[in-house]
C-alpha positions in Angstrom: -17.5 6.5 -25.4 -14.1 7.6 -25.6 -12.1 8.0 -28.8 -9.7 4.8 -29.7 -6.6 6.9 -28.6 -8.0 8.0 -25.1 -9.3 4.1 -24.5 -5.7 3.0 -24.8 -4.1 5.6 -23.0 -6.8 5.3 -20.2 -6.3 1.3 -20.6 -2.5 1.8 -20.3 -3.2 3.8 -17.1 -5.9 1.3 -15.4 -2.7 -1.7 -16.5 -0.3 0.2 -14.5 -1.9 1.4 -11.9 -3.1 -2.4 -11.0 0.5 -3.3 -11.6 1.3 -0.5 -9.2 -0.9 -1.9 -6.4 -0.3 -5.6 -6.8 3.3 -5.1 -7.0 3.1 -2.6 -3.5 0.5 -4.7 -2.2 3.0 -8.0 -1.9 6.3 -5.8 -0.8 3.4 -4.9 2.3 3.0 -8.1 3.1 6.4 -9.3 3.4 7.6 -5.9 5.1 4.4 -5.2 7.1 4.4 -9.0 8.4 6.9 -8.7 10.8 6.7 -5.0 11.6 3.1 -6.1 12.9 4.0 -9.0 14.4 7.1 -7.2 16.8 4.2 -4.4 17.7 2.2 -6.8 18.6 4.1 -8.2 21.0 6.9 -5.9 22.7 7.0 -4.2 25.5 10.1 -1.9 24.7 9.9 2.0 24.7 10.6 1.9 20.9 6.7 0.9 20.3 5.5 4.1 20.5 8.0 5.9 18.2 7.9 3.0 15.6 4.1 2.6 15.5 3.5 6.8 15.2 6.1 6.4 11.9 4.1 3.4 10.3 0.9 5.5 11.1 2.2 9.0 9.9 0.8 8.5 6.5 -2.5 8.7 7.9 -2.6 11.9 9.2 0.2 13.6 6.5 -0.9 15.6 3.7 0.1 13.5 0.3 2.1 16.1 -1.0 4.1 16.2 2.0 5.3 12.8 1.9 6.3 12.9 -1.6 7.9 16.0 -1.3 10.5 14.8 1.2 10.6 11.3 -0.5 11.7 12.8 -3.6 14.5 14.5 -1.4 15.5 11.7 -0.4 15.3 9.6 -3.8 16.8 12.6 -5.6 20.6 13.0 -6.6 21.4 14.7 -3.4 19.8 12.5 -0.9 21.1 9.3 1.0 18.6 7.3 -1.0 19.2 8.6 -4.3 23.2 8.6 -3.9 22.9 4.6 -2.9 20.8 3.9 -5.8 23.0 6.0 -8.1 26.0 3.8 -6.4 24.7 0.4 -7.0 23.8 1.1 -10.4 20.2 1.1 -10.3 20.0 5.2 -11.4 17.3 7.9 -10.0 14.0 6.3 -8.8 11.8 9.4 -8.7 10.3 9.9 -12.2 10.2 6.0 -12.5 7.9 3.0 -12.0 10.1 1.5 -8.6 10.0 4.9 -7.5 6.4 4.7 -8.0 6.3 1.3 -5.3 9.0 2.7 -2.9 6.4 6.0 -2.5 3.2 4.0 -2.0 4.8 1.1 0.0 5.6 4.0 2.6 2.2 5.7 1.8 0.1 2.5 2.1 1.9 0.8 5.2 -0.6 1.8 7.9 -3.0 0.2 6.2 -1.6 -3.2 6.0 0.0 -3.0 9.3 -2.6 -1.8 11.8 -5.3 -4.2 10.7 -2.3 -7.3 10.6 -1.0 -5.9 14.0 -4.8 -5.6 15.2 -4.7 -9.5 14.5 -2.0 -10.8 15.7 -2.9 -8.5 19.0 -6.9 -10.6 18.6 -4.7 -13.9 19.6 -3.8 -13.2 22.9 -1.0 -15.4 24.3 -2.5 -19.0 25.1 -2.7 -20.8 21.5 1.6 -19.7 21.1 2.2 -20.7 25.4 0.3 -24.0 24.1 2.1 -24.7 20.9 5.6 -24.1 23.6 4.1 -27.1 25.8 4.3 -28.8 22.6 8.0 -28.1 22.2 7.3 -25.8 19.0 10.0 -23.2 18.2 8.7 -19.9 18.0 9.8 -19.7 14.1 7.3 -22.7 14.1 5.1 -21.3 16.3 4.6 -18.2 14.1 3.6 -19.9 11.3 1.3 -22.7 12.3 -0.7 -20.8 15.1 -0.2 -16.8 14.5 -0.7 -16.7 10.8 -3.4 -19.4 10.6 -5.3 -17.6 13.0 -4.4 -13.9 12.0 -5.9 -15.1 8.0 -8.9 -12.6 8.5 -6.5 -9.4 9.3 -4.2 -10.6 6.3 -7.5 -10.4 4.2 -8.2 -6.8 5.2 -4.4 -6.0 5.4 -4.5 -7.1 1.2 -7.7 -5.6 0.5 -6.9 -1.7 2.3 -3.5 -2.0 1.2 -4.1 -2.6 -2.4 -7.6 -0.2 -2.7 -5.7 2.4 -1.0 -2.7 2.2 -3.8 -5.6 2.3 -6.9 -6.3 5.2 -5.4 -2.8 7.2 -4.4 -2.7 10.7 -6.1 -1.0 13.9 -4.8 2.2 11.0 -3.5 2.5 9.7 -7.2 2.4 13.0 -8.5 5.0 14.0 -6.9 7.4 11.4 -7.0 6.7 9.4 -10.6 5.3 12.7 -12.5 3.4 12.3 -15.2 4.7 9.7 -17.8 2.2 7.8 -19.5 3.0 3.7 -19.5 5.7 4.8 -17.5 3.7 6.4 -14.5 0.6 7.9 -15.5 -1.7 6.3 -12.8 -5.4 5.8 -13.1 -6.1 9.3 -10.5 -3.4 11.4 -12.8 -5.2 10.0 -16.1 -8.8 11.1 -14.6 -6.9 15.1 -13.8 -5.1 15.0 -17.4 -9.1 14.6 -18.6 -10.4 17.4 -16.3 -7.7 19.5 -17.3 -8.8 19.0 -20.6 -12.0 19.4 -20.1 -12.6 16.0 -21.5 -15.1 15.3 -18.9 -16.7 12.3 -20.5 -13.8 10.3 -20.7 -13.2 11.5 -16.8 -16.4 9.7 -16.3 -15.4 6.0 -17.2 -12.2 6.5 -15.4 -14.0 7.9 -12.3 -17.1 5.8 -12.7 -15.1 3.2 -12.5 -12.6 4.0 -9.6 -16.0 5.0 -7.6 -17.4 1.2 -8.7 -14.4 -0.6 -7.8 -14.0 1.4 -4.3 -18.2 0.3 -3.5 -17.2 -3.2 -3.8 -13.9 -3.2 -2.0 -15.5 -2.0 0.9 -18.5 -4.4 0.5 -15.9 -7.0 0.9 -14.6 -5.4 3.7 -17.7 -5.1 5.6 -18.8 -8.8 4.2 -15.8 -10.0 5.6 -16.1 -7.8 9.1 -19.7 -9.4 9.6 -18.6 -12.8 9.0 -16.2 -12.2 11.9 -18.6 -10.4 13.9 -20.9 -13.9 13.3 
């Protein structure tokens, strides 16, 4: 079992990271919501260039997205001189800078599967809620979302697994700070490093536990759709 100051570092780590991916996870959702919904249904050129960008993250090496977000975070990039203007200071190296990186990381997985959704409910149900005079601010949120509930779901369970388990992104851009921006994945690499392999194994143990039943959900919840 690990020693008492290893179990609170490692404890510190597992409170941030879910802080990390809760935080991320909600900014997602209100971000994600109507980038999905306008992909769903347009028909302008722009679809294709907007939905490669939300999906970029798939196919992009880690380190390649924090390198070029830290660019642009840093004191010599657009993002980095706006937040040095309003007062907010440097993000890379900090906990926000932390959620900016795995908002942009994470979005194709909230996206698609919300998109995917909103795609599932064809047009009738939002032509019938017209007949019934319903704006289509109204129409959004009584039909769409109700019947999109089931890609929300997945949306928050992806997009908040996927966080948990960011590395090579939150290297780059947070470091390695502990209760400031150690994650659970940099924690389990200090421990390999140090060839403190047991304690690797709780932390790893229990990112490879928590990852079995997040996809059990997911599949649960894909069957019970299926059905």
């Amino acid at each position: 079992m690990p020693s008492l100051p290893n179990l609170t570092a490692d404890l510190g780590a597992v409170w941030l990271t879910f802080r990390l991916a809760t935080v991320t996870t909600a900014l997602l959702l209100l971000i994600g919501t109507p980038i999905a919904w306008w992909l769903a249904r347009t028909r302008s050129w722009w679809k294709g260039p907007v939905g490669a960008v939300v999906a970029l993250p798939i196919v992009l090496p880690p380190t390649v997205i924090g390198f070029y977000l830290l660019l642009l975070m840093g004191p010599d990039g657009a993002v980095g001189r706006f937040t040095v203007w309003a007062g907010i200071g440097l993000l890379p190296f900090t906990f926000w800078g932390l959620v900016v990186a795995s908002v942009f990381y994470s979005m194709p997985f909230v996206v698609q599967p919300i998109q995917n959704a909103f795609e599932a409910i064809g047009e009738r149900p939002l032509e019938a809620a017209a007949t019934l005079r319903a704006a289509p601010l109204d129409a959004f949120f009584s039909v769409a979302l109700p019947l999109a509930k089931p890609g929300f779901l997945t949306a928050t369970i992806l997009g908040f697994a996927h966080t948990v388990g960011e590395f090579g992104v939150v290297l780059m851009i947070g470091g390695n700070i502990p209760d400031q921006t150690r994650v659970v994945s940099v924690q389990i690499y200090d421990h390999v490093e140090a060839l403190e392999y047991a304690q690797a194994h709780w932390l790893a143990g229990g990112m490879v536990a928590f990852s079995f039943l997040v996809l059990l959900a997911l599949y649960t919840l894909t069957g019970r759709k299926a059905r």
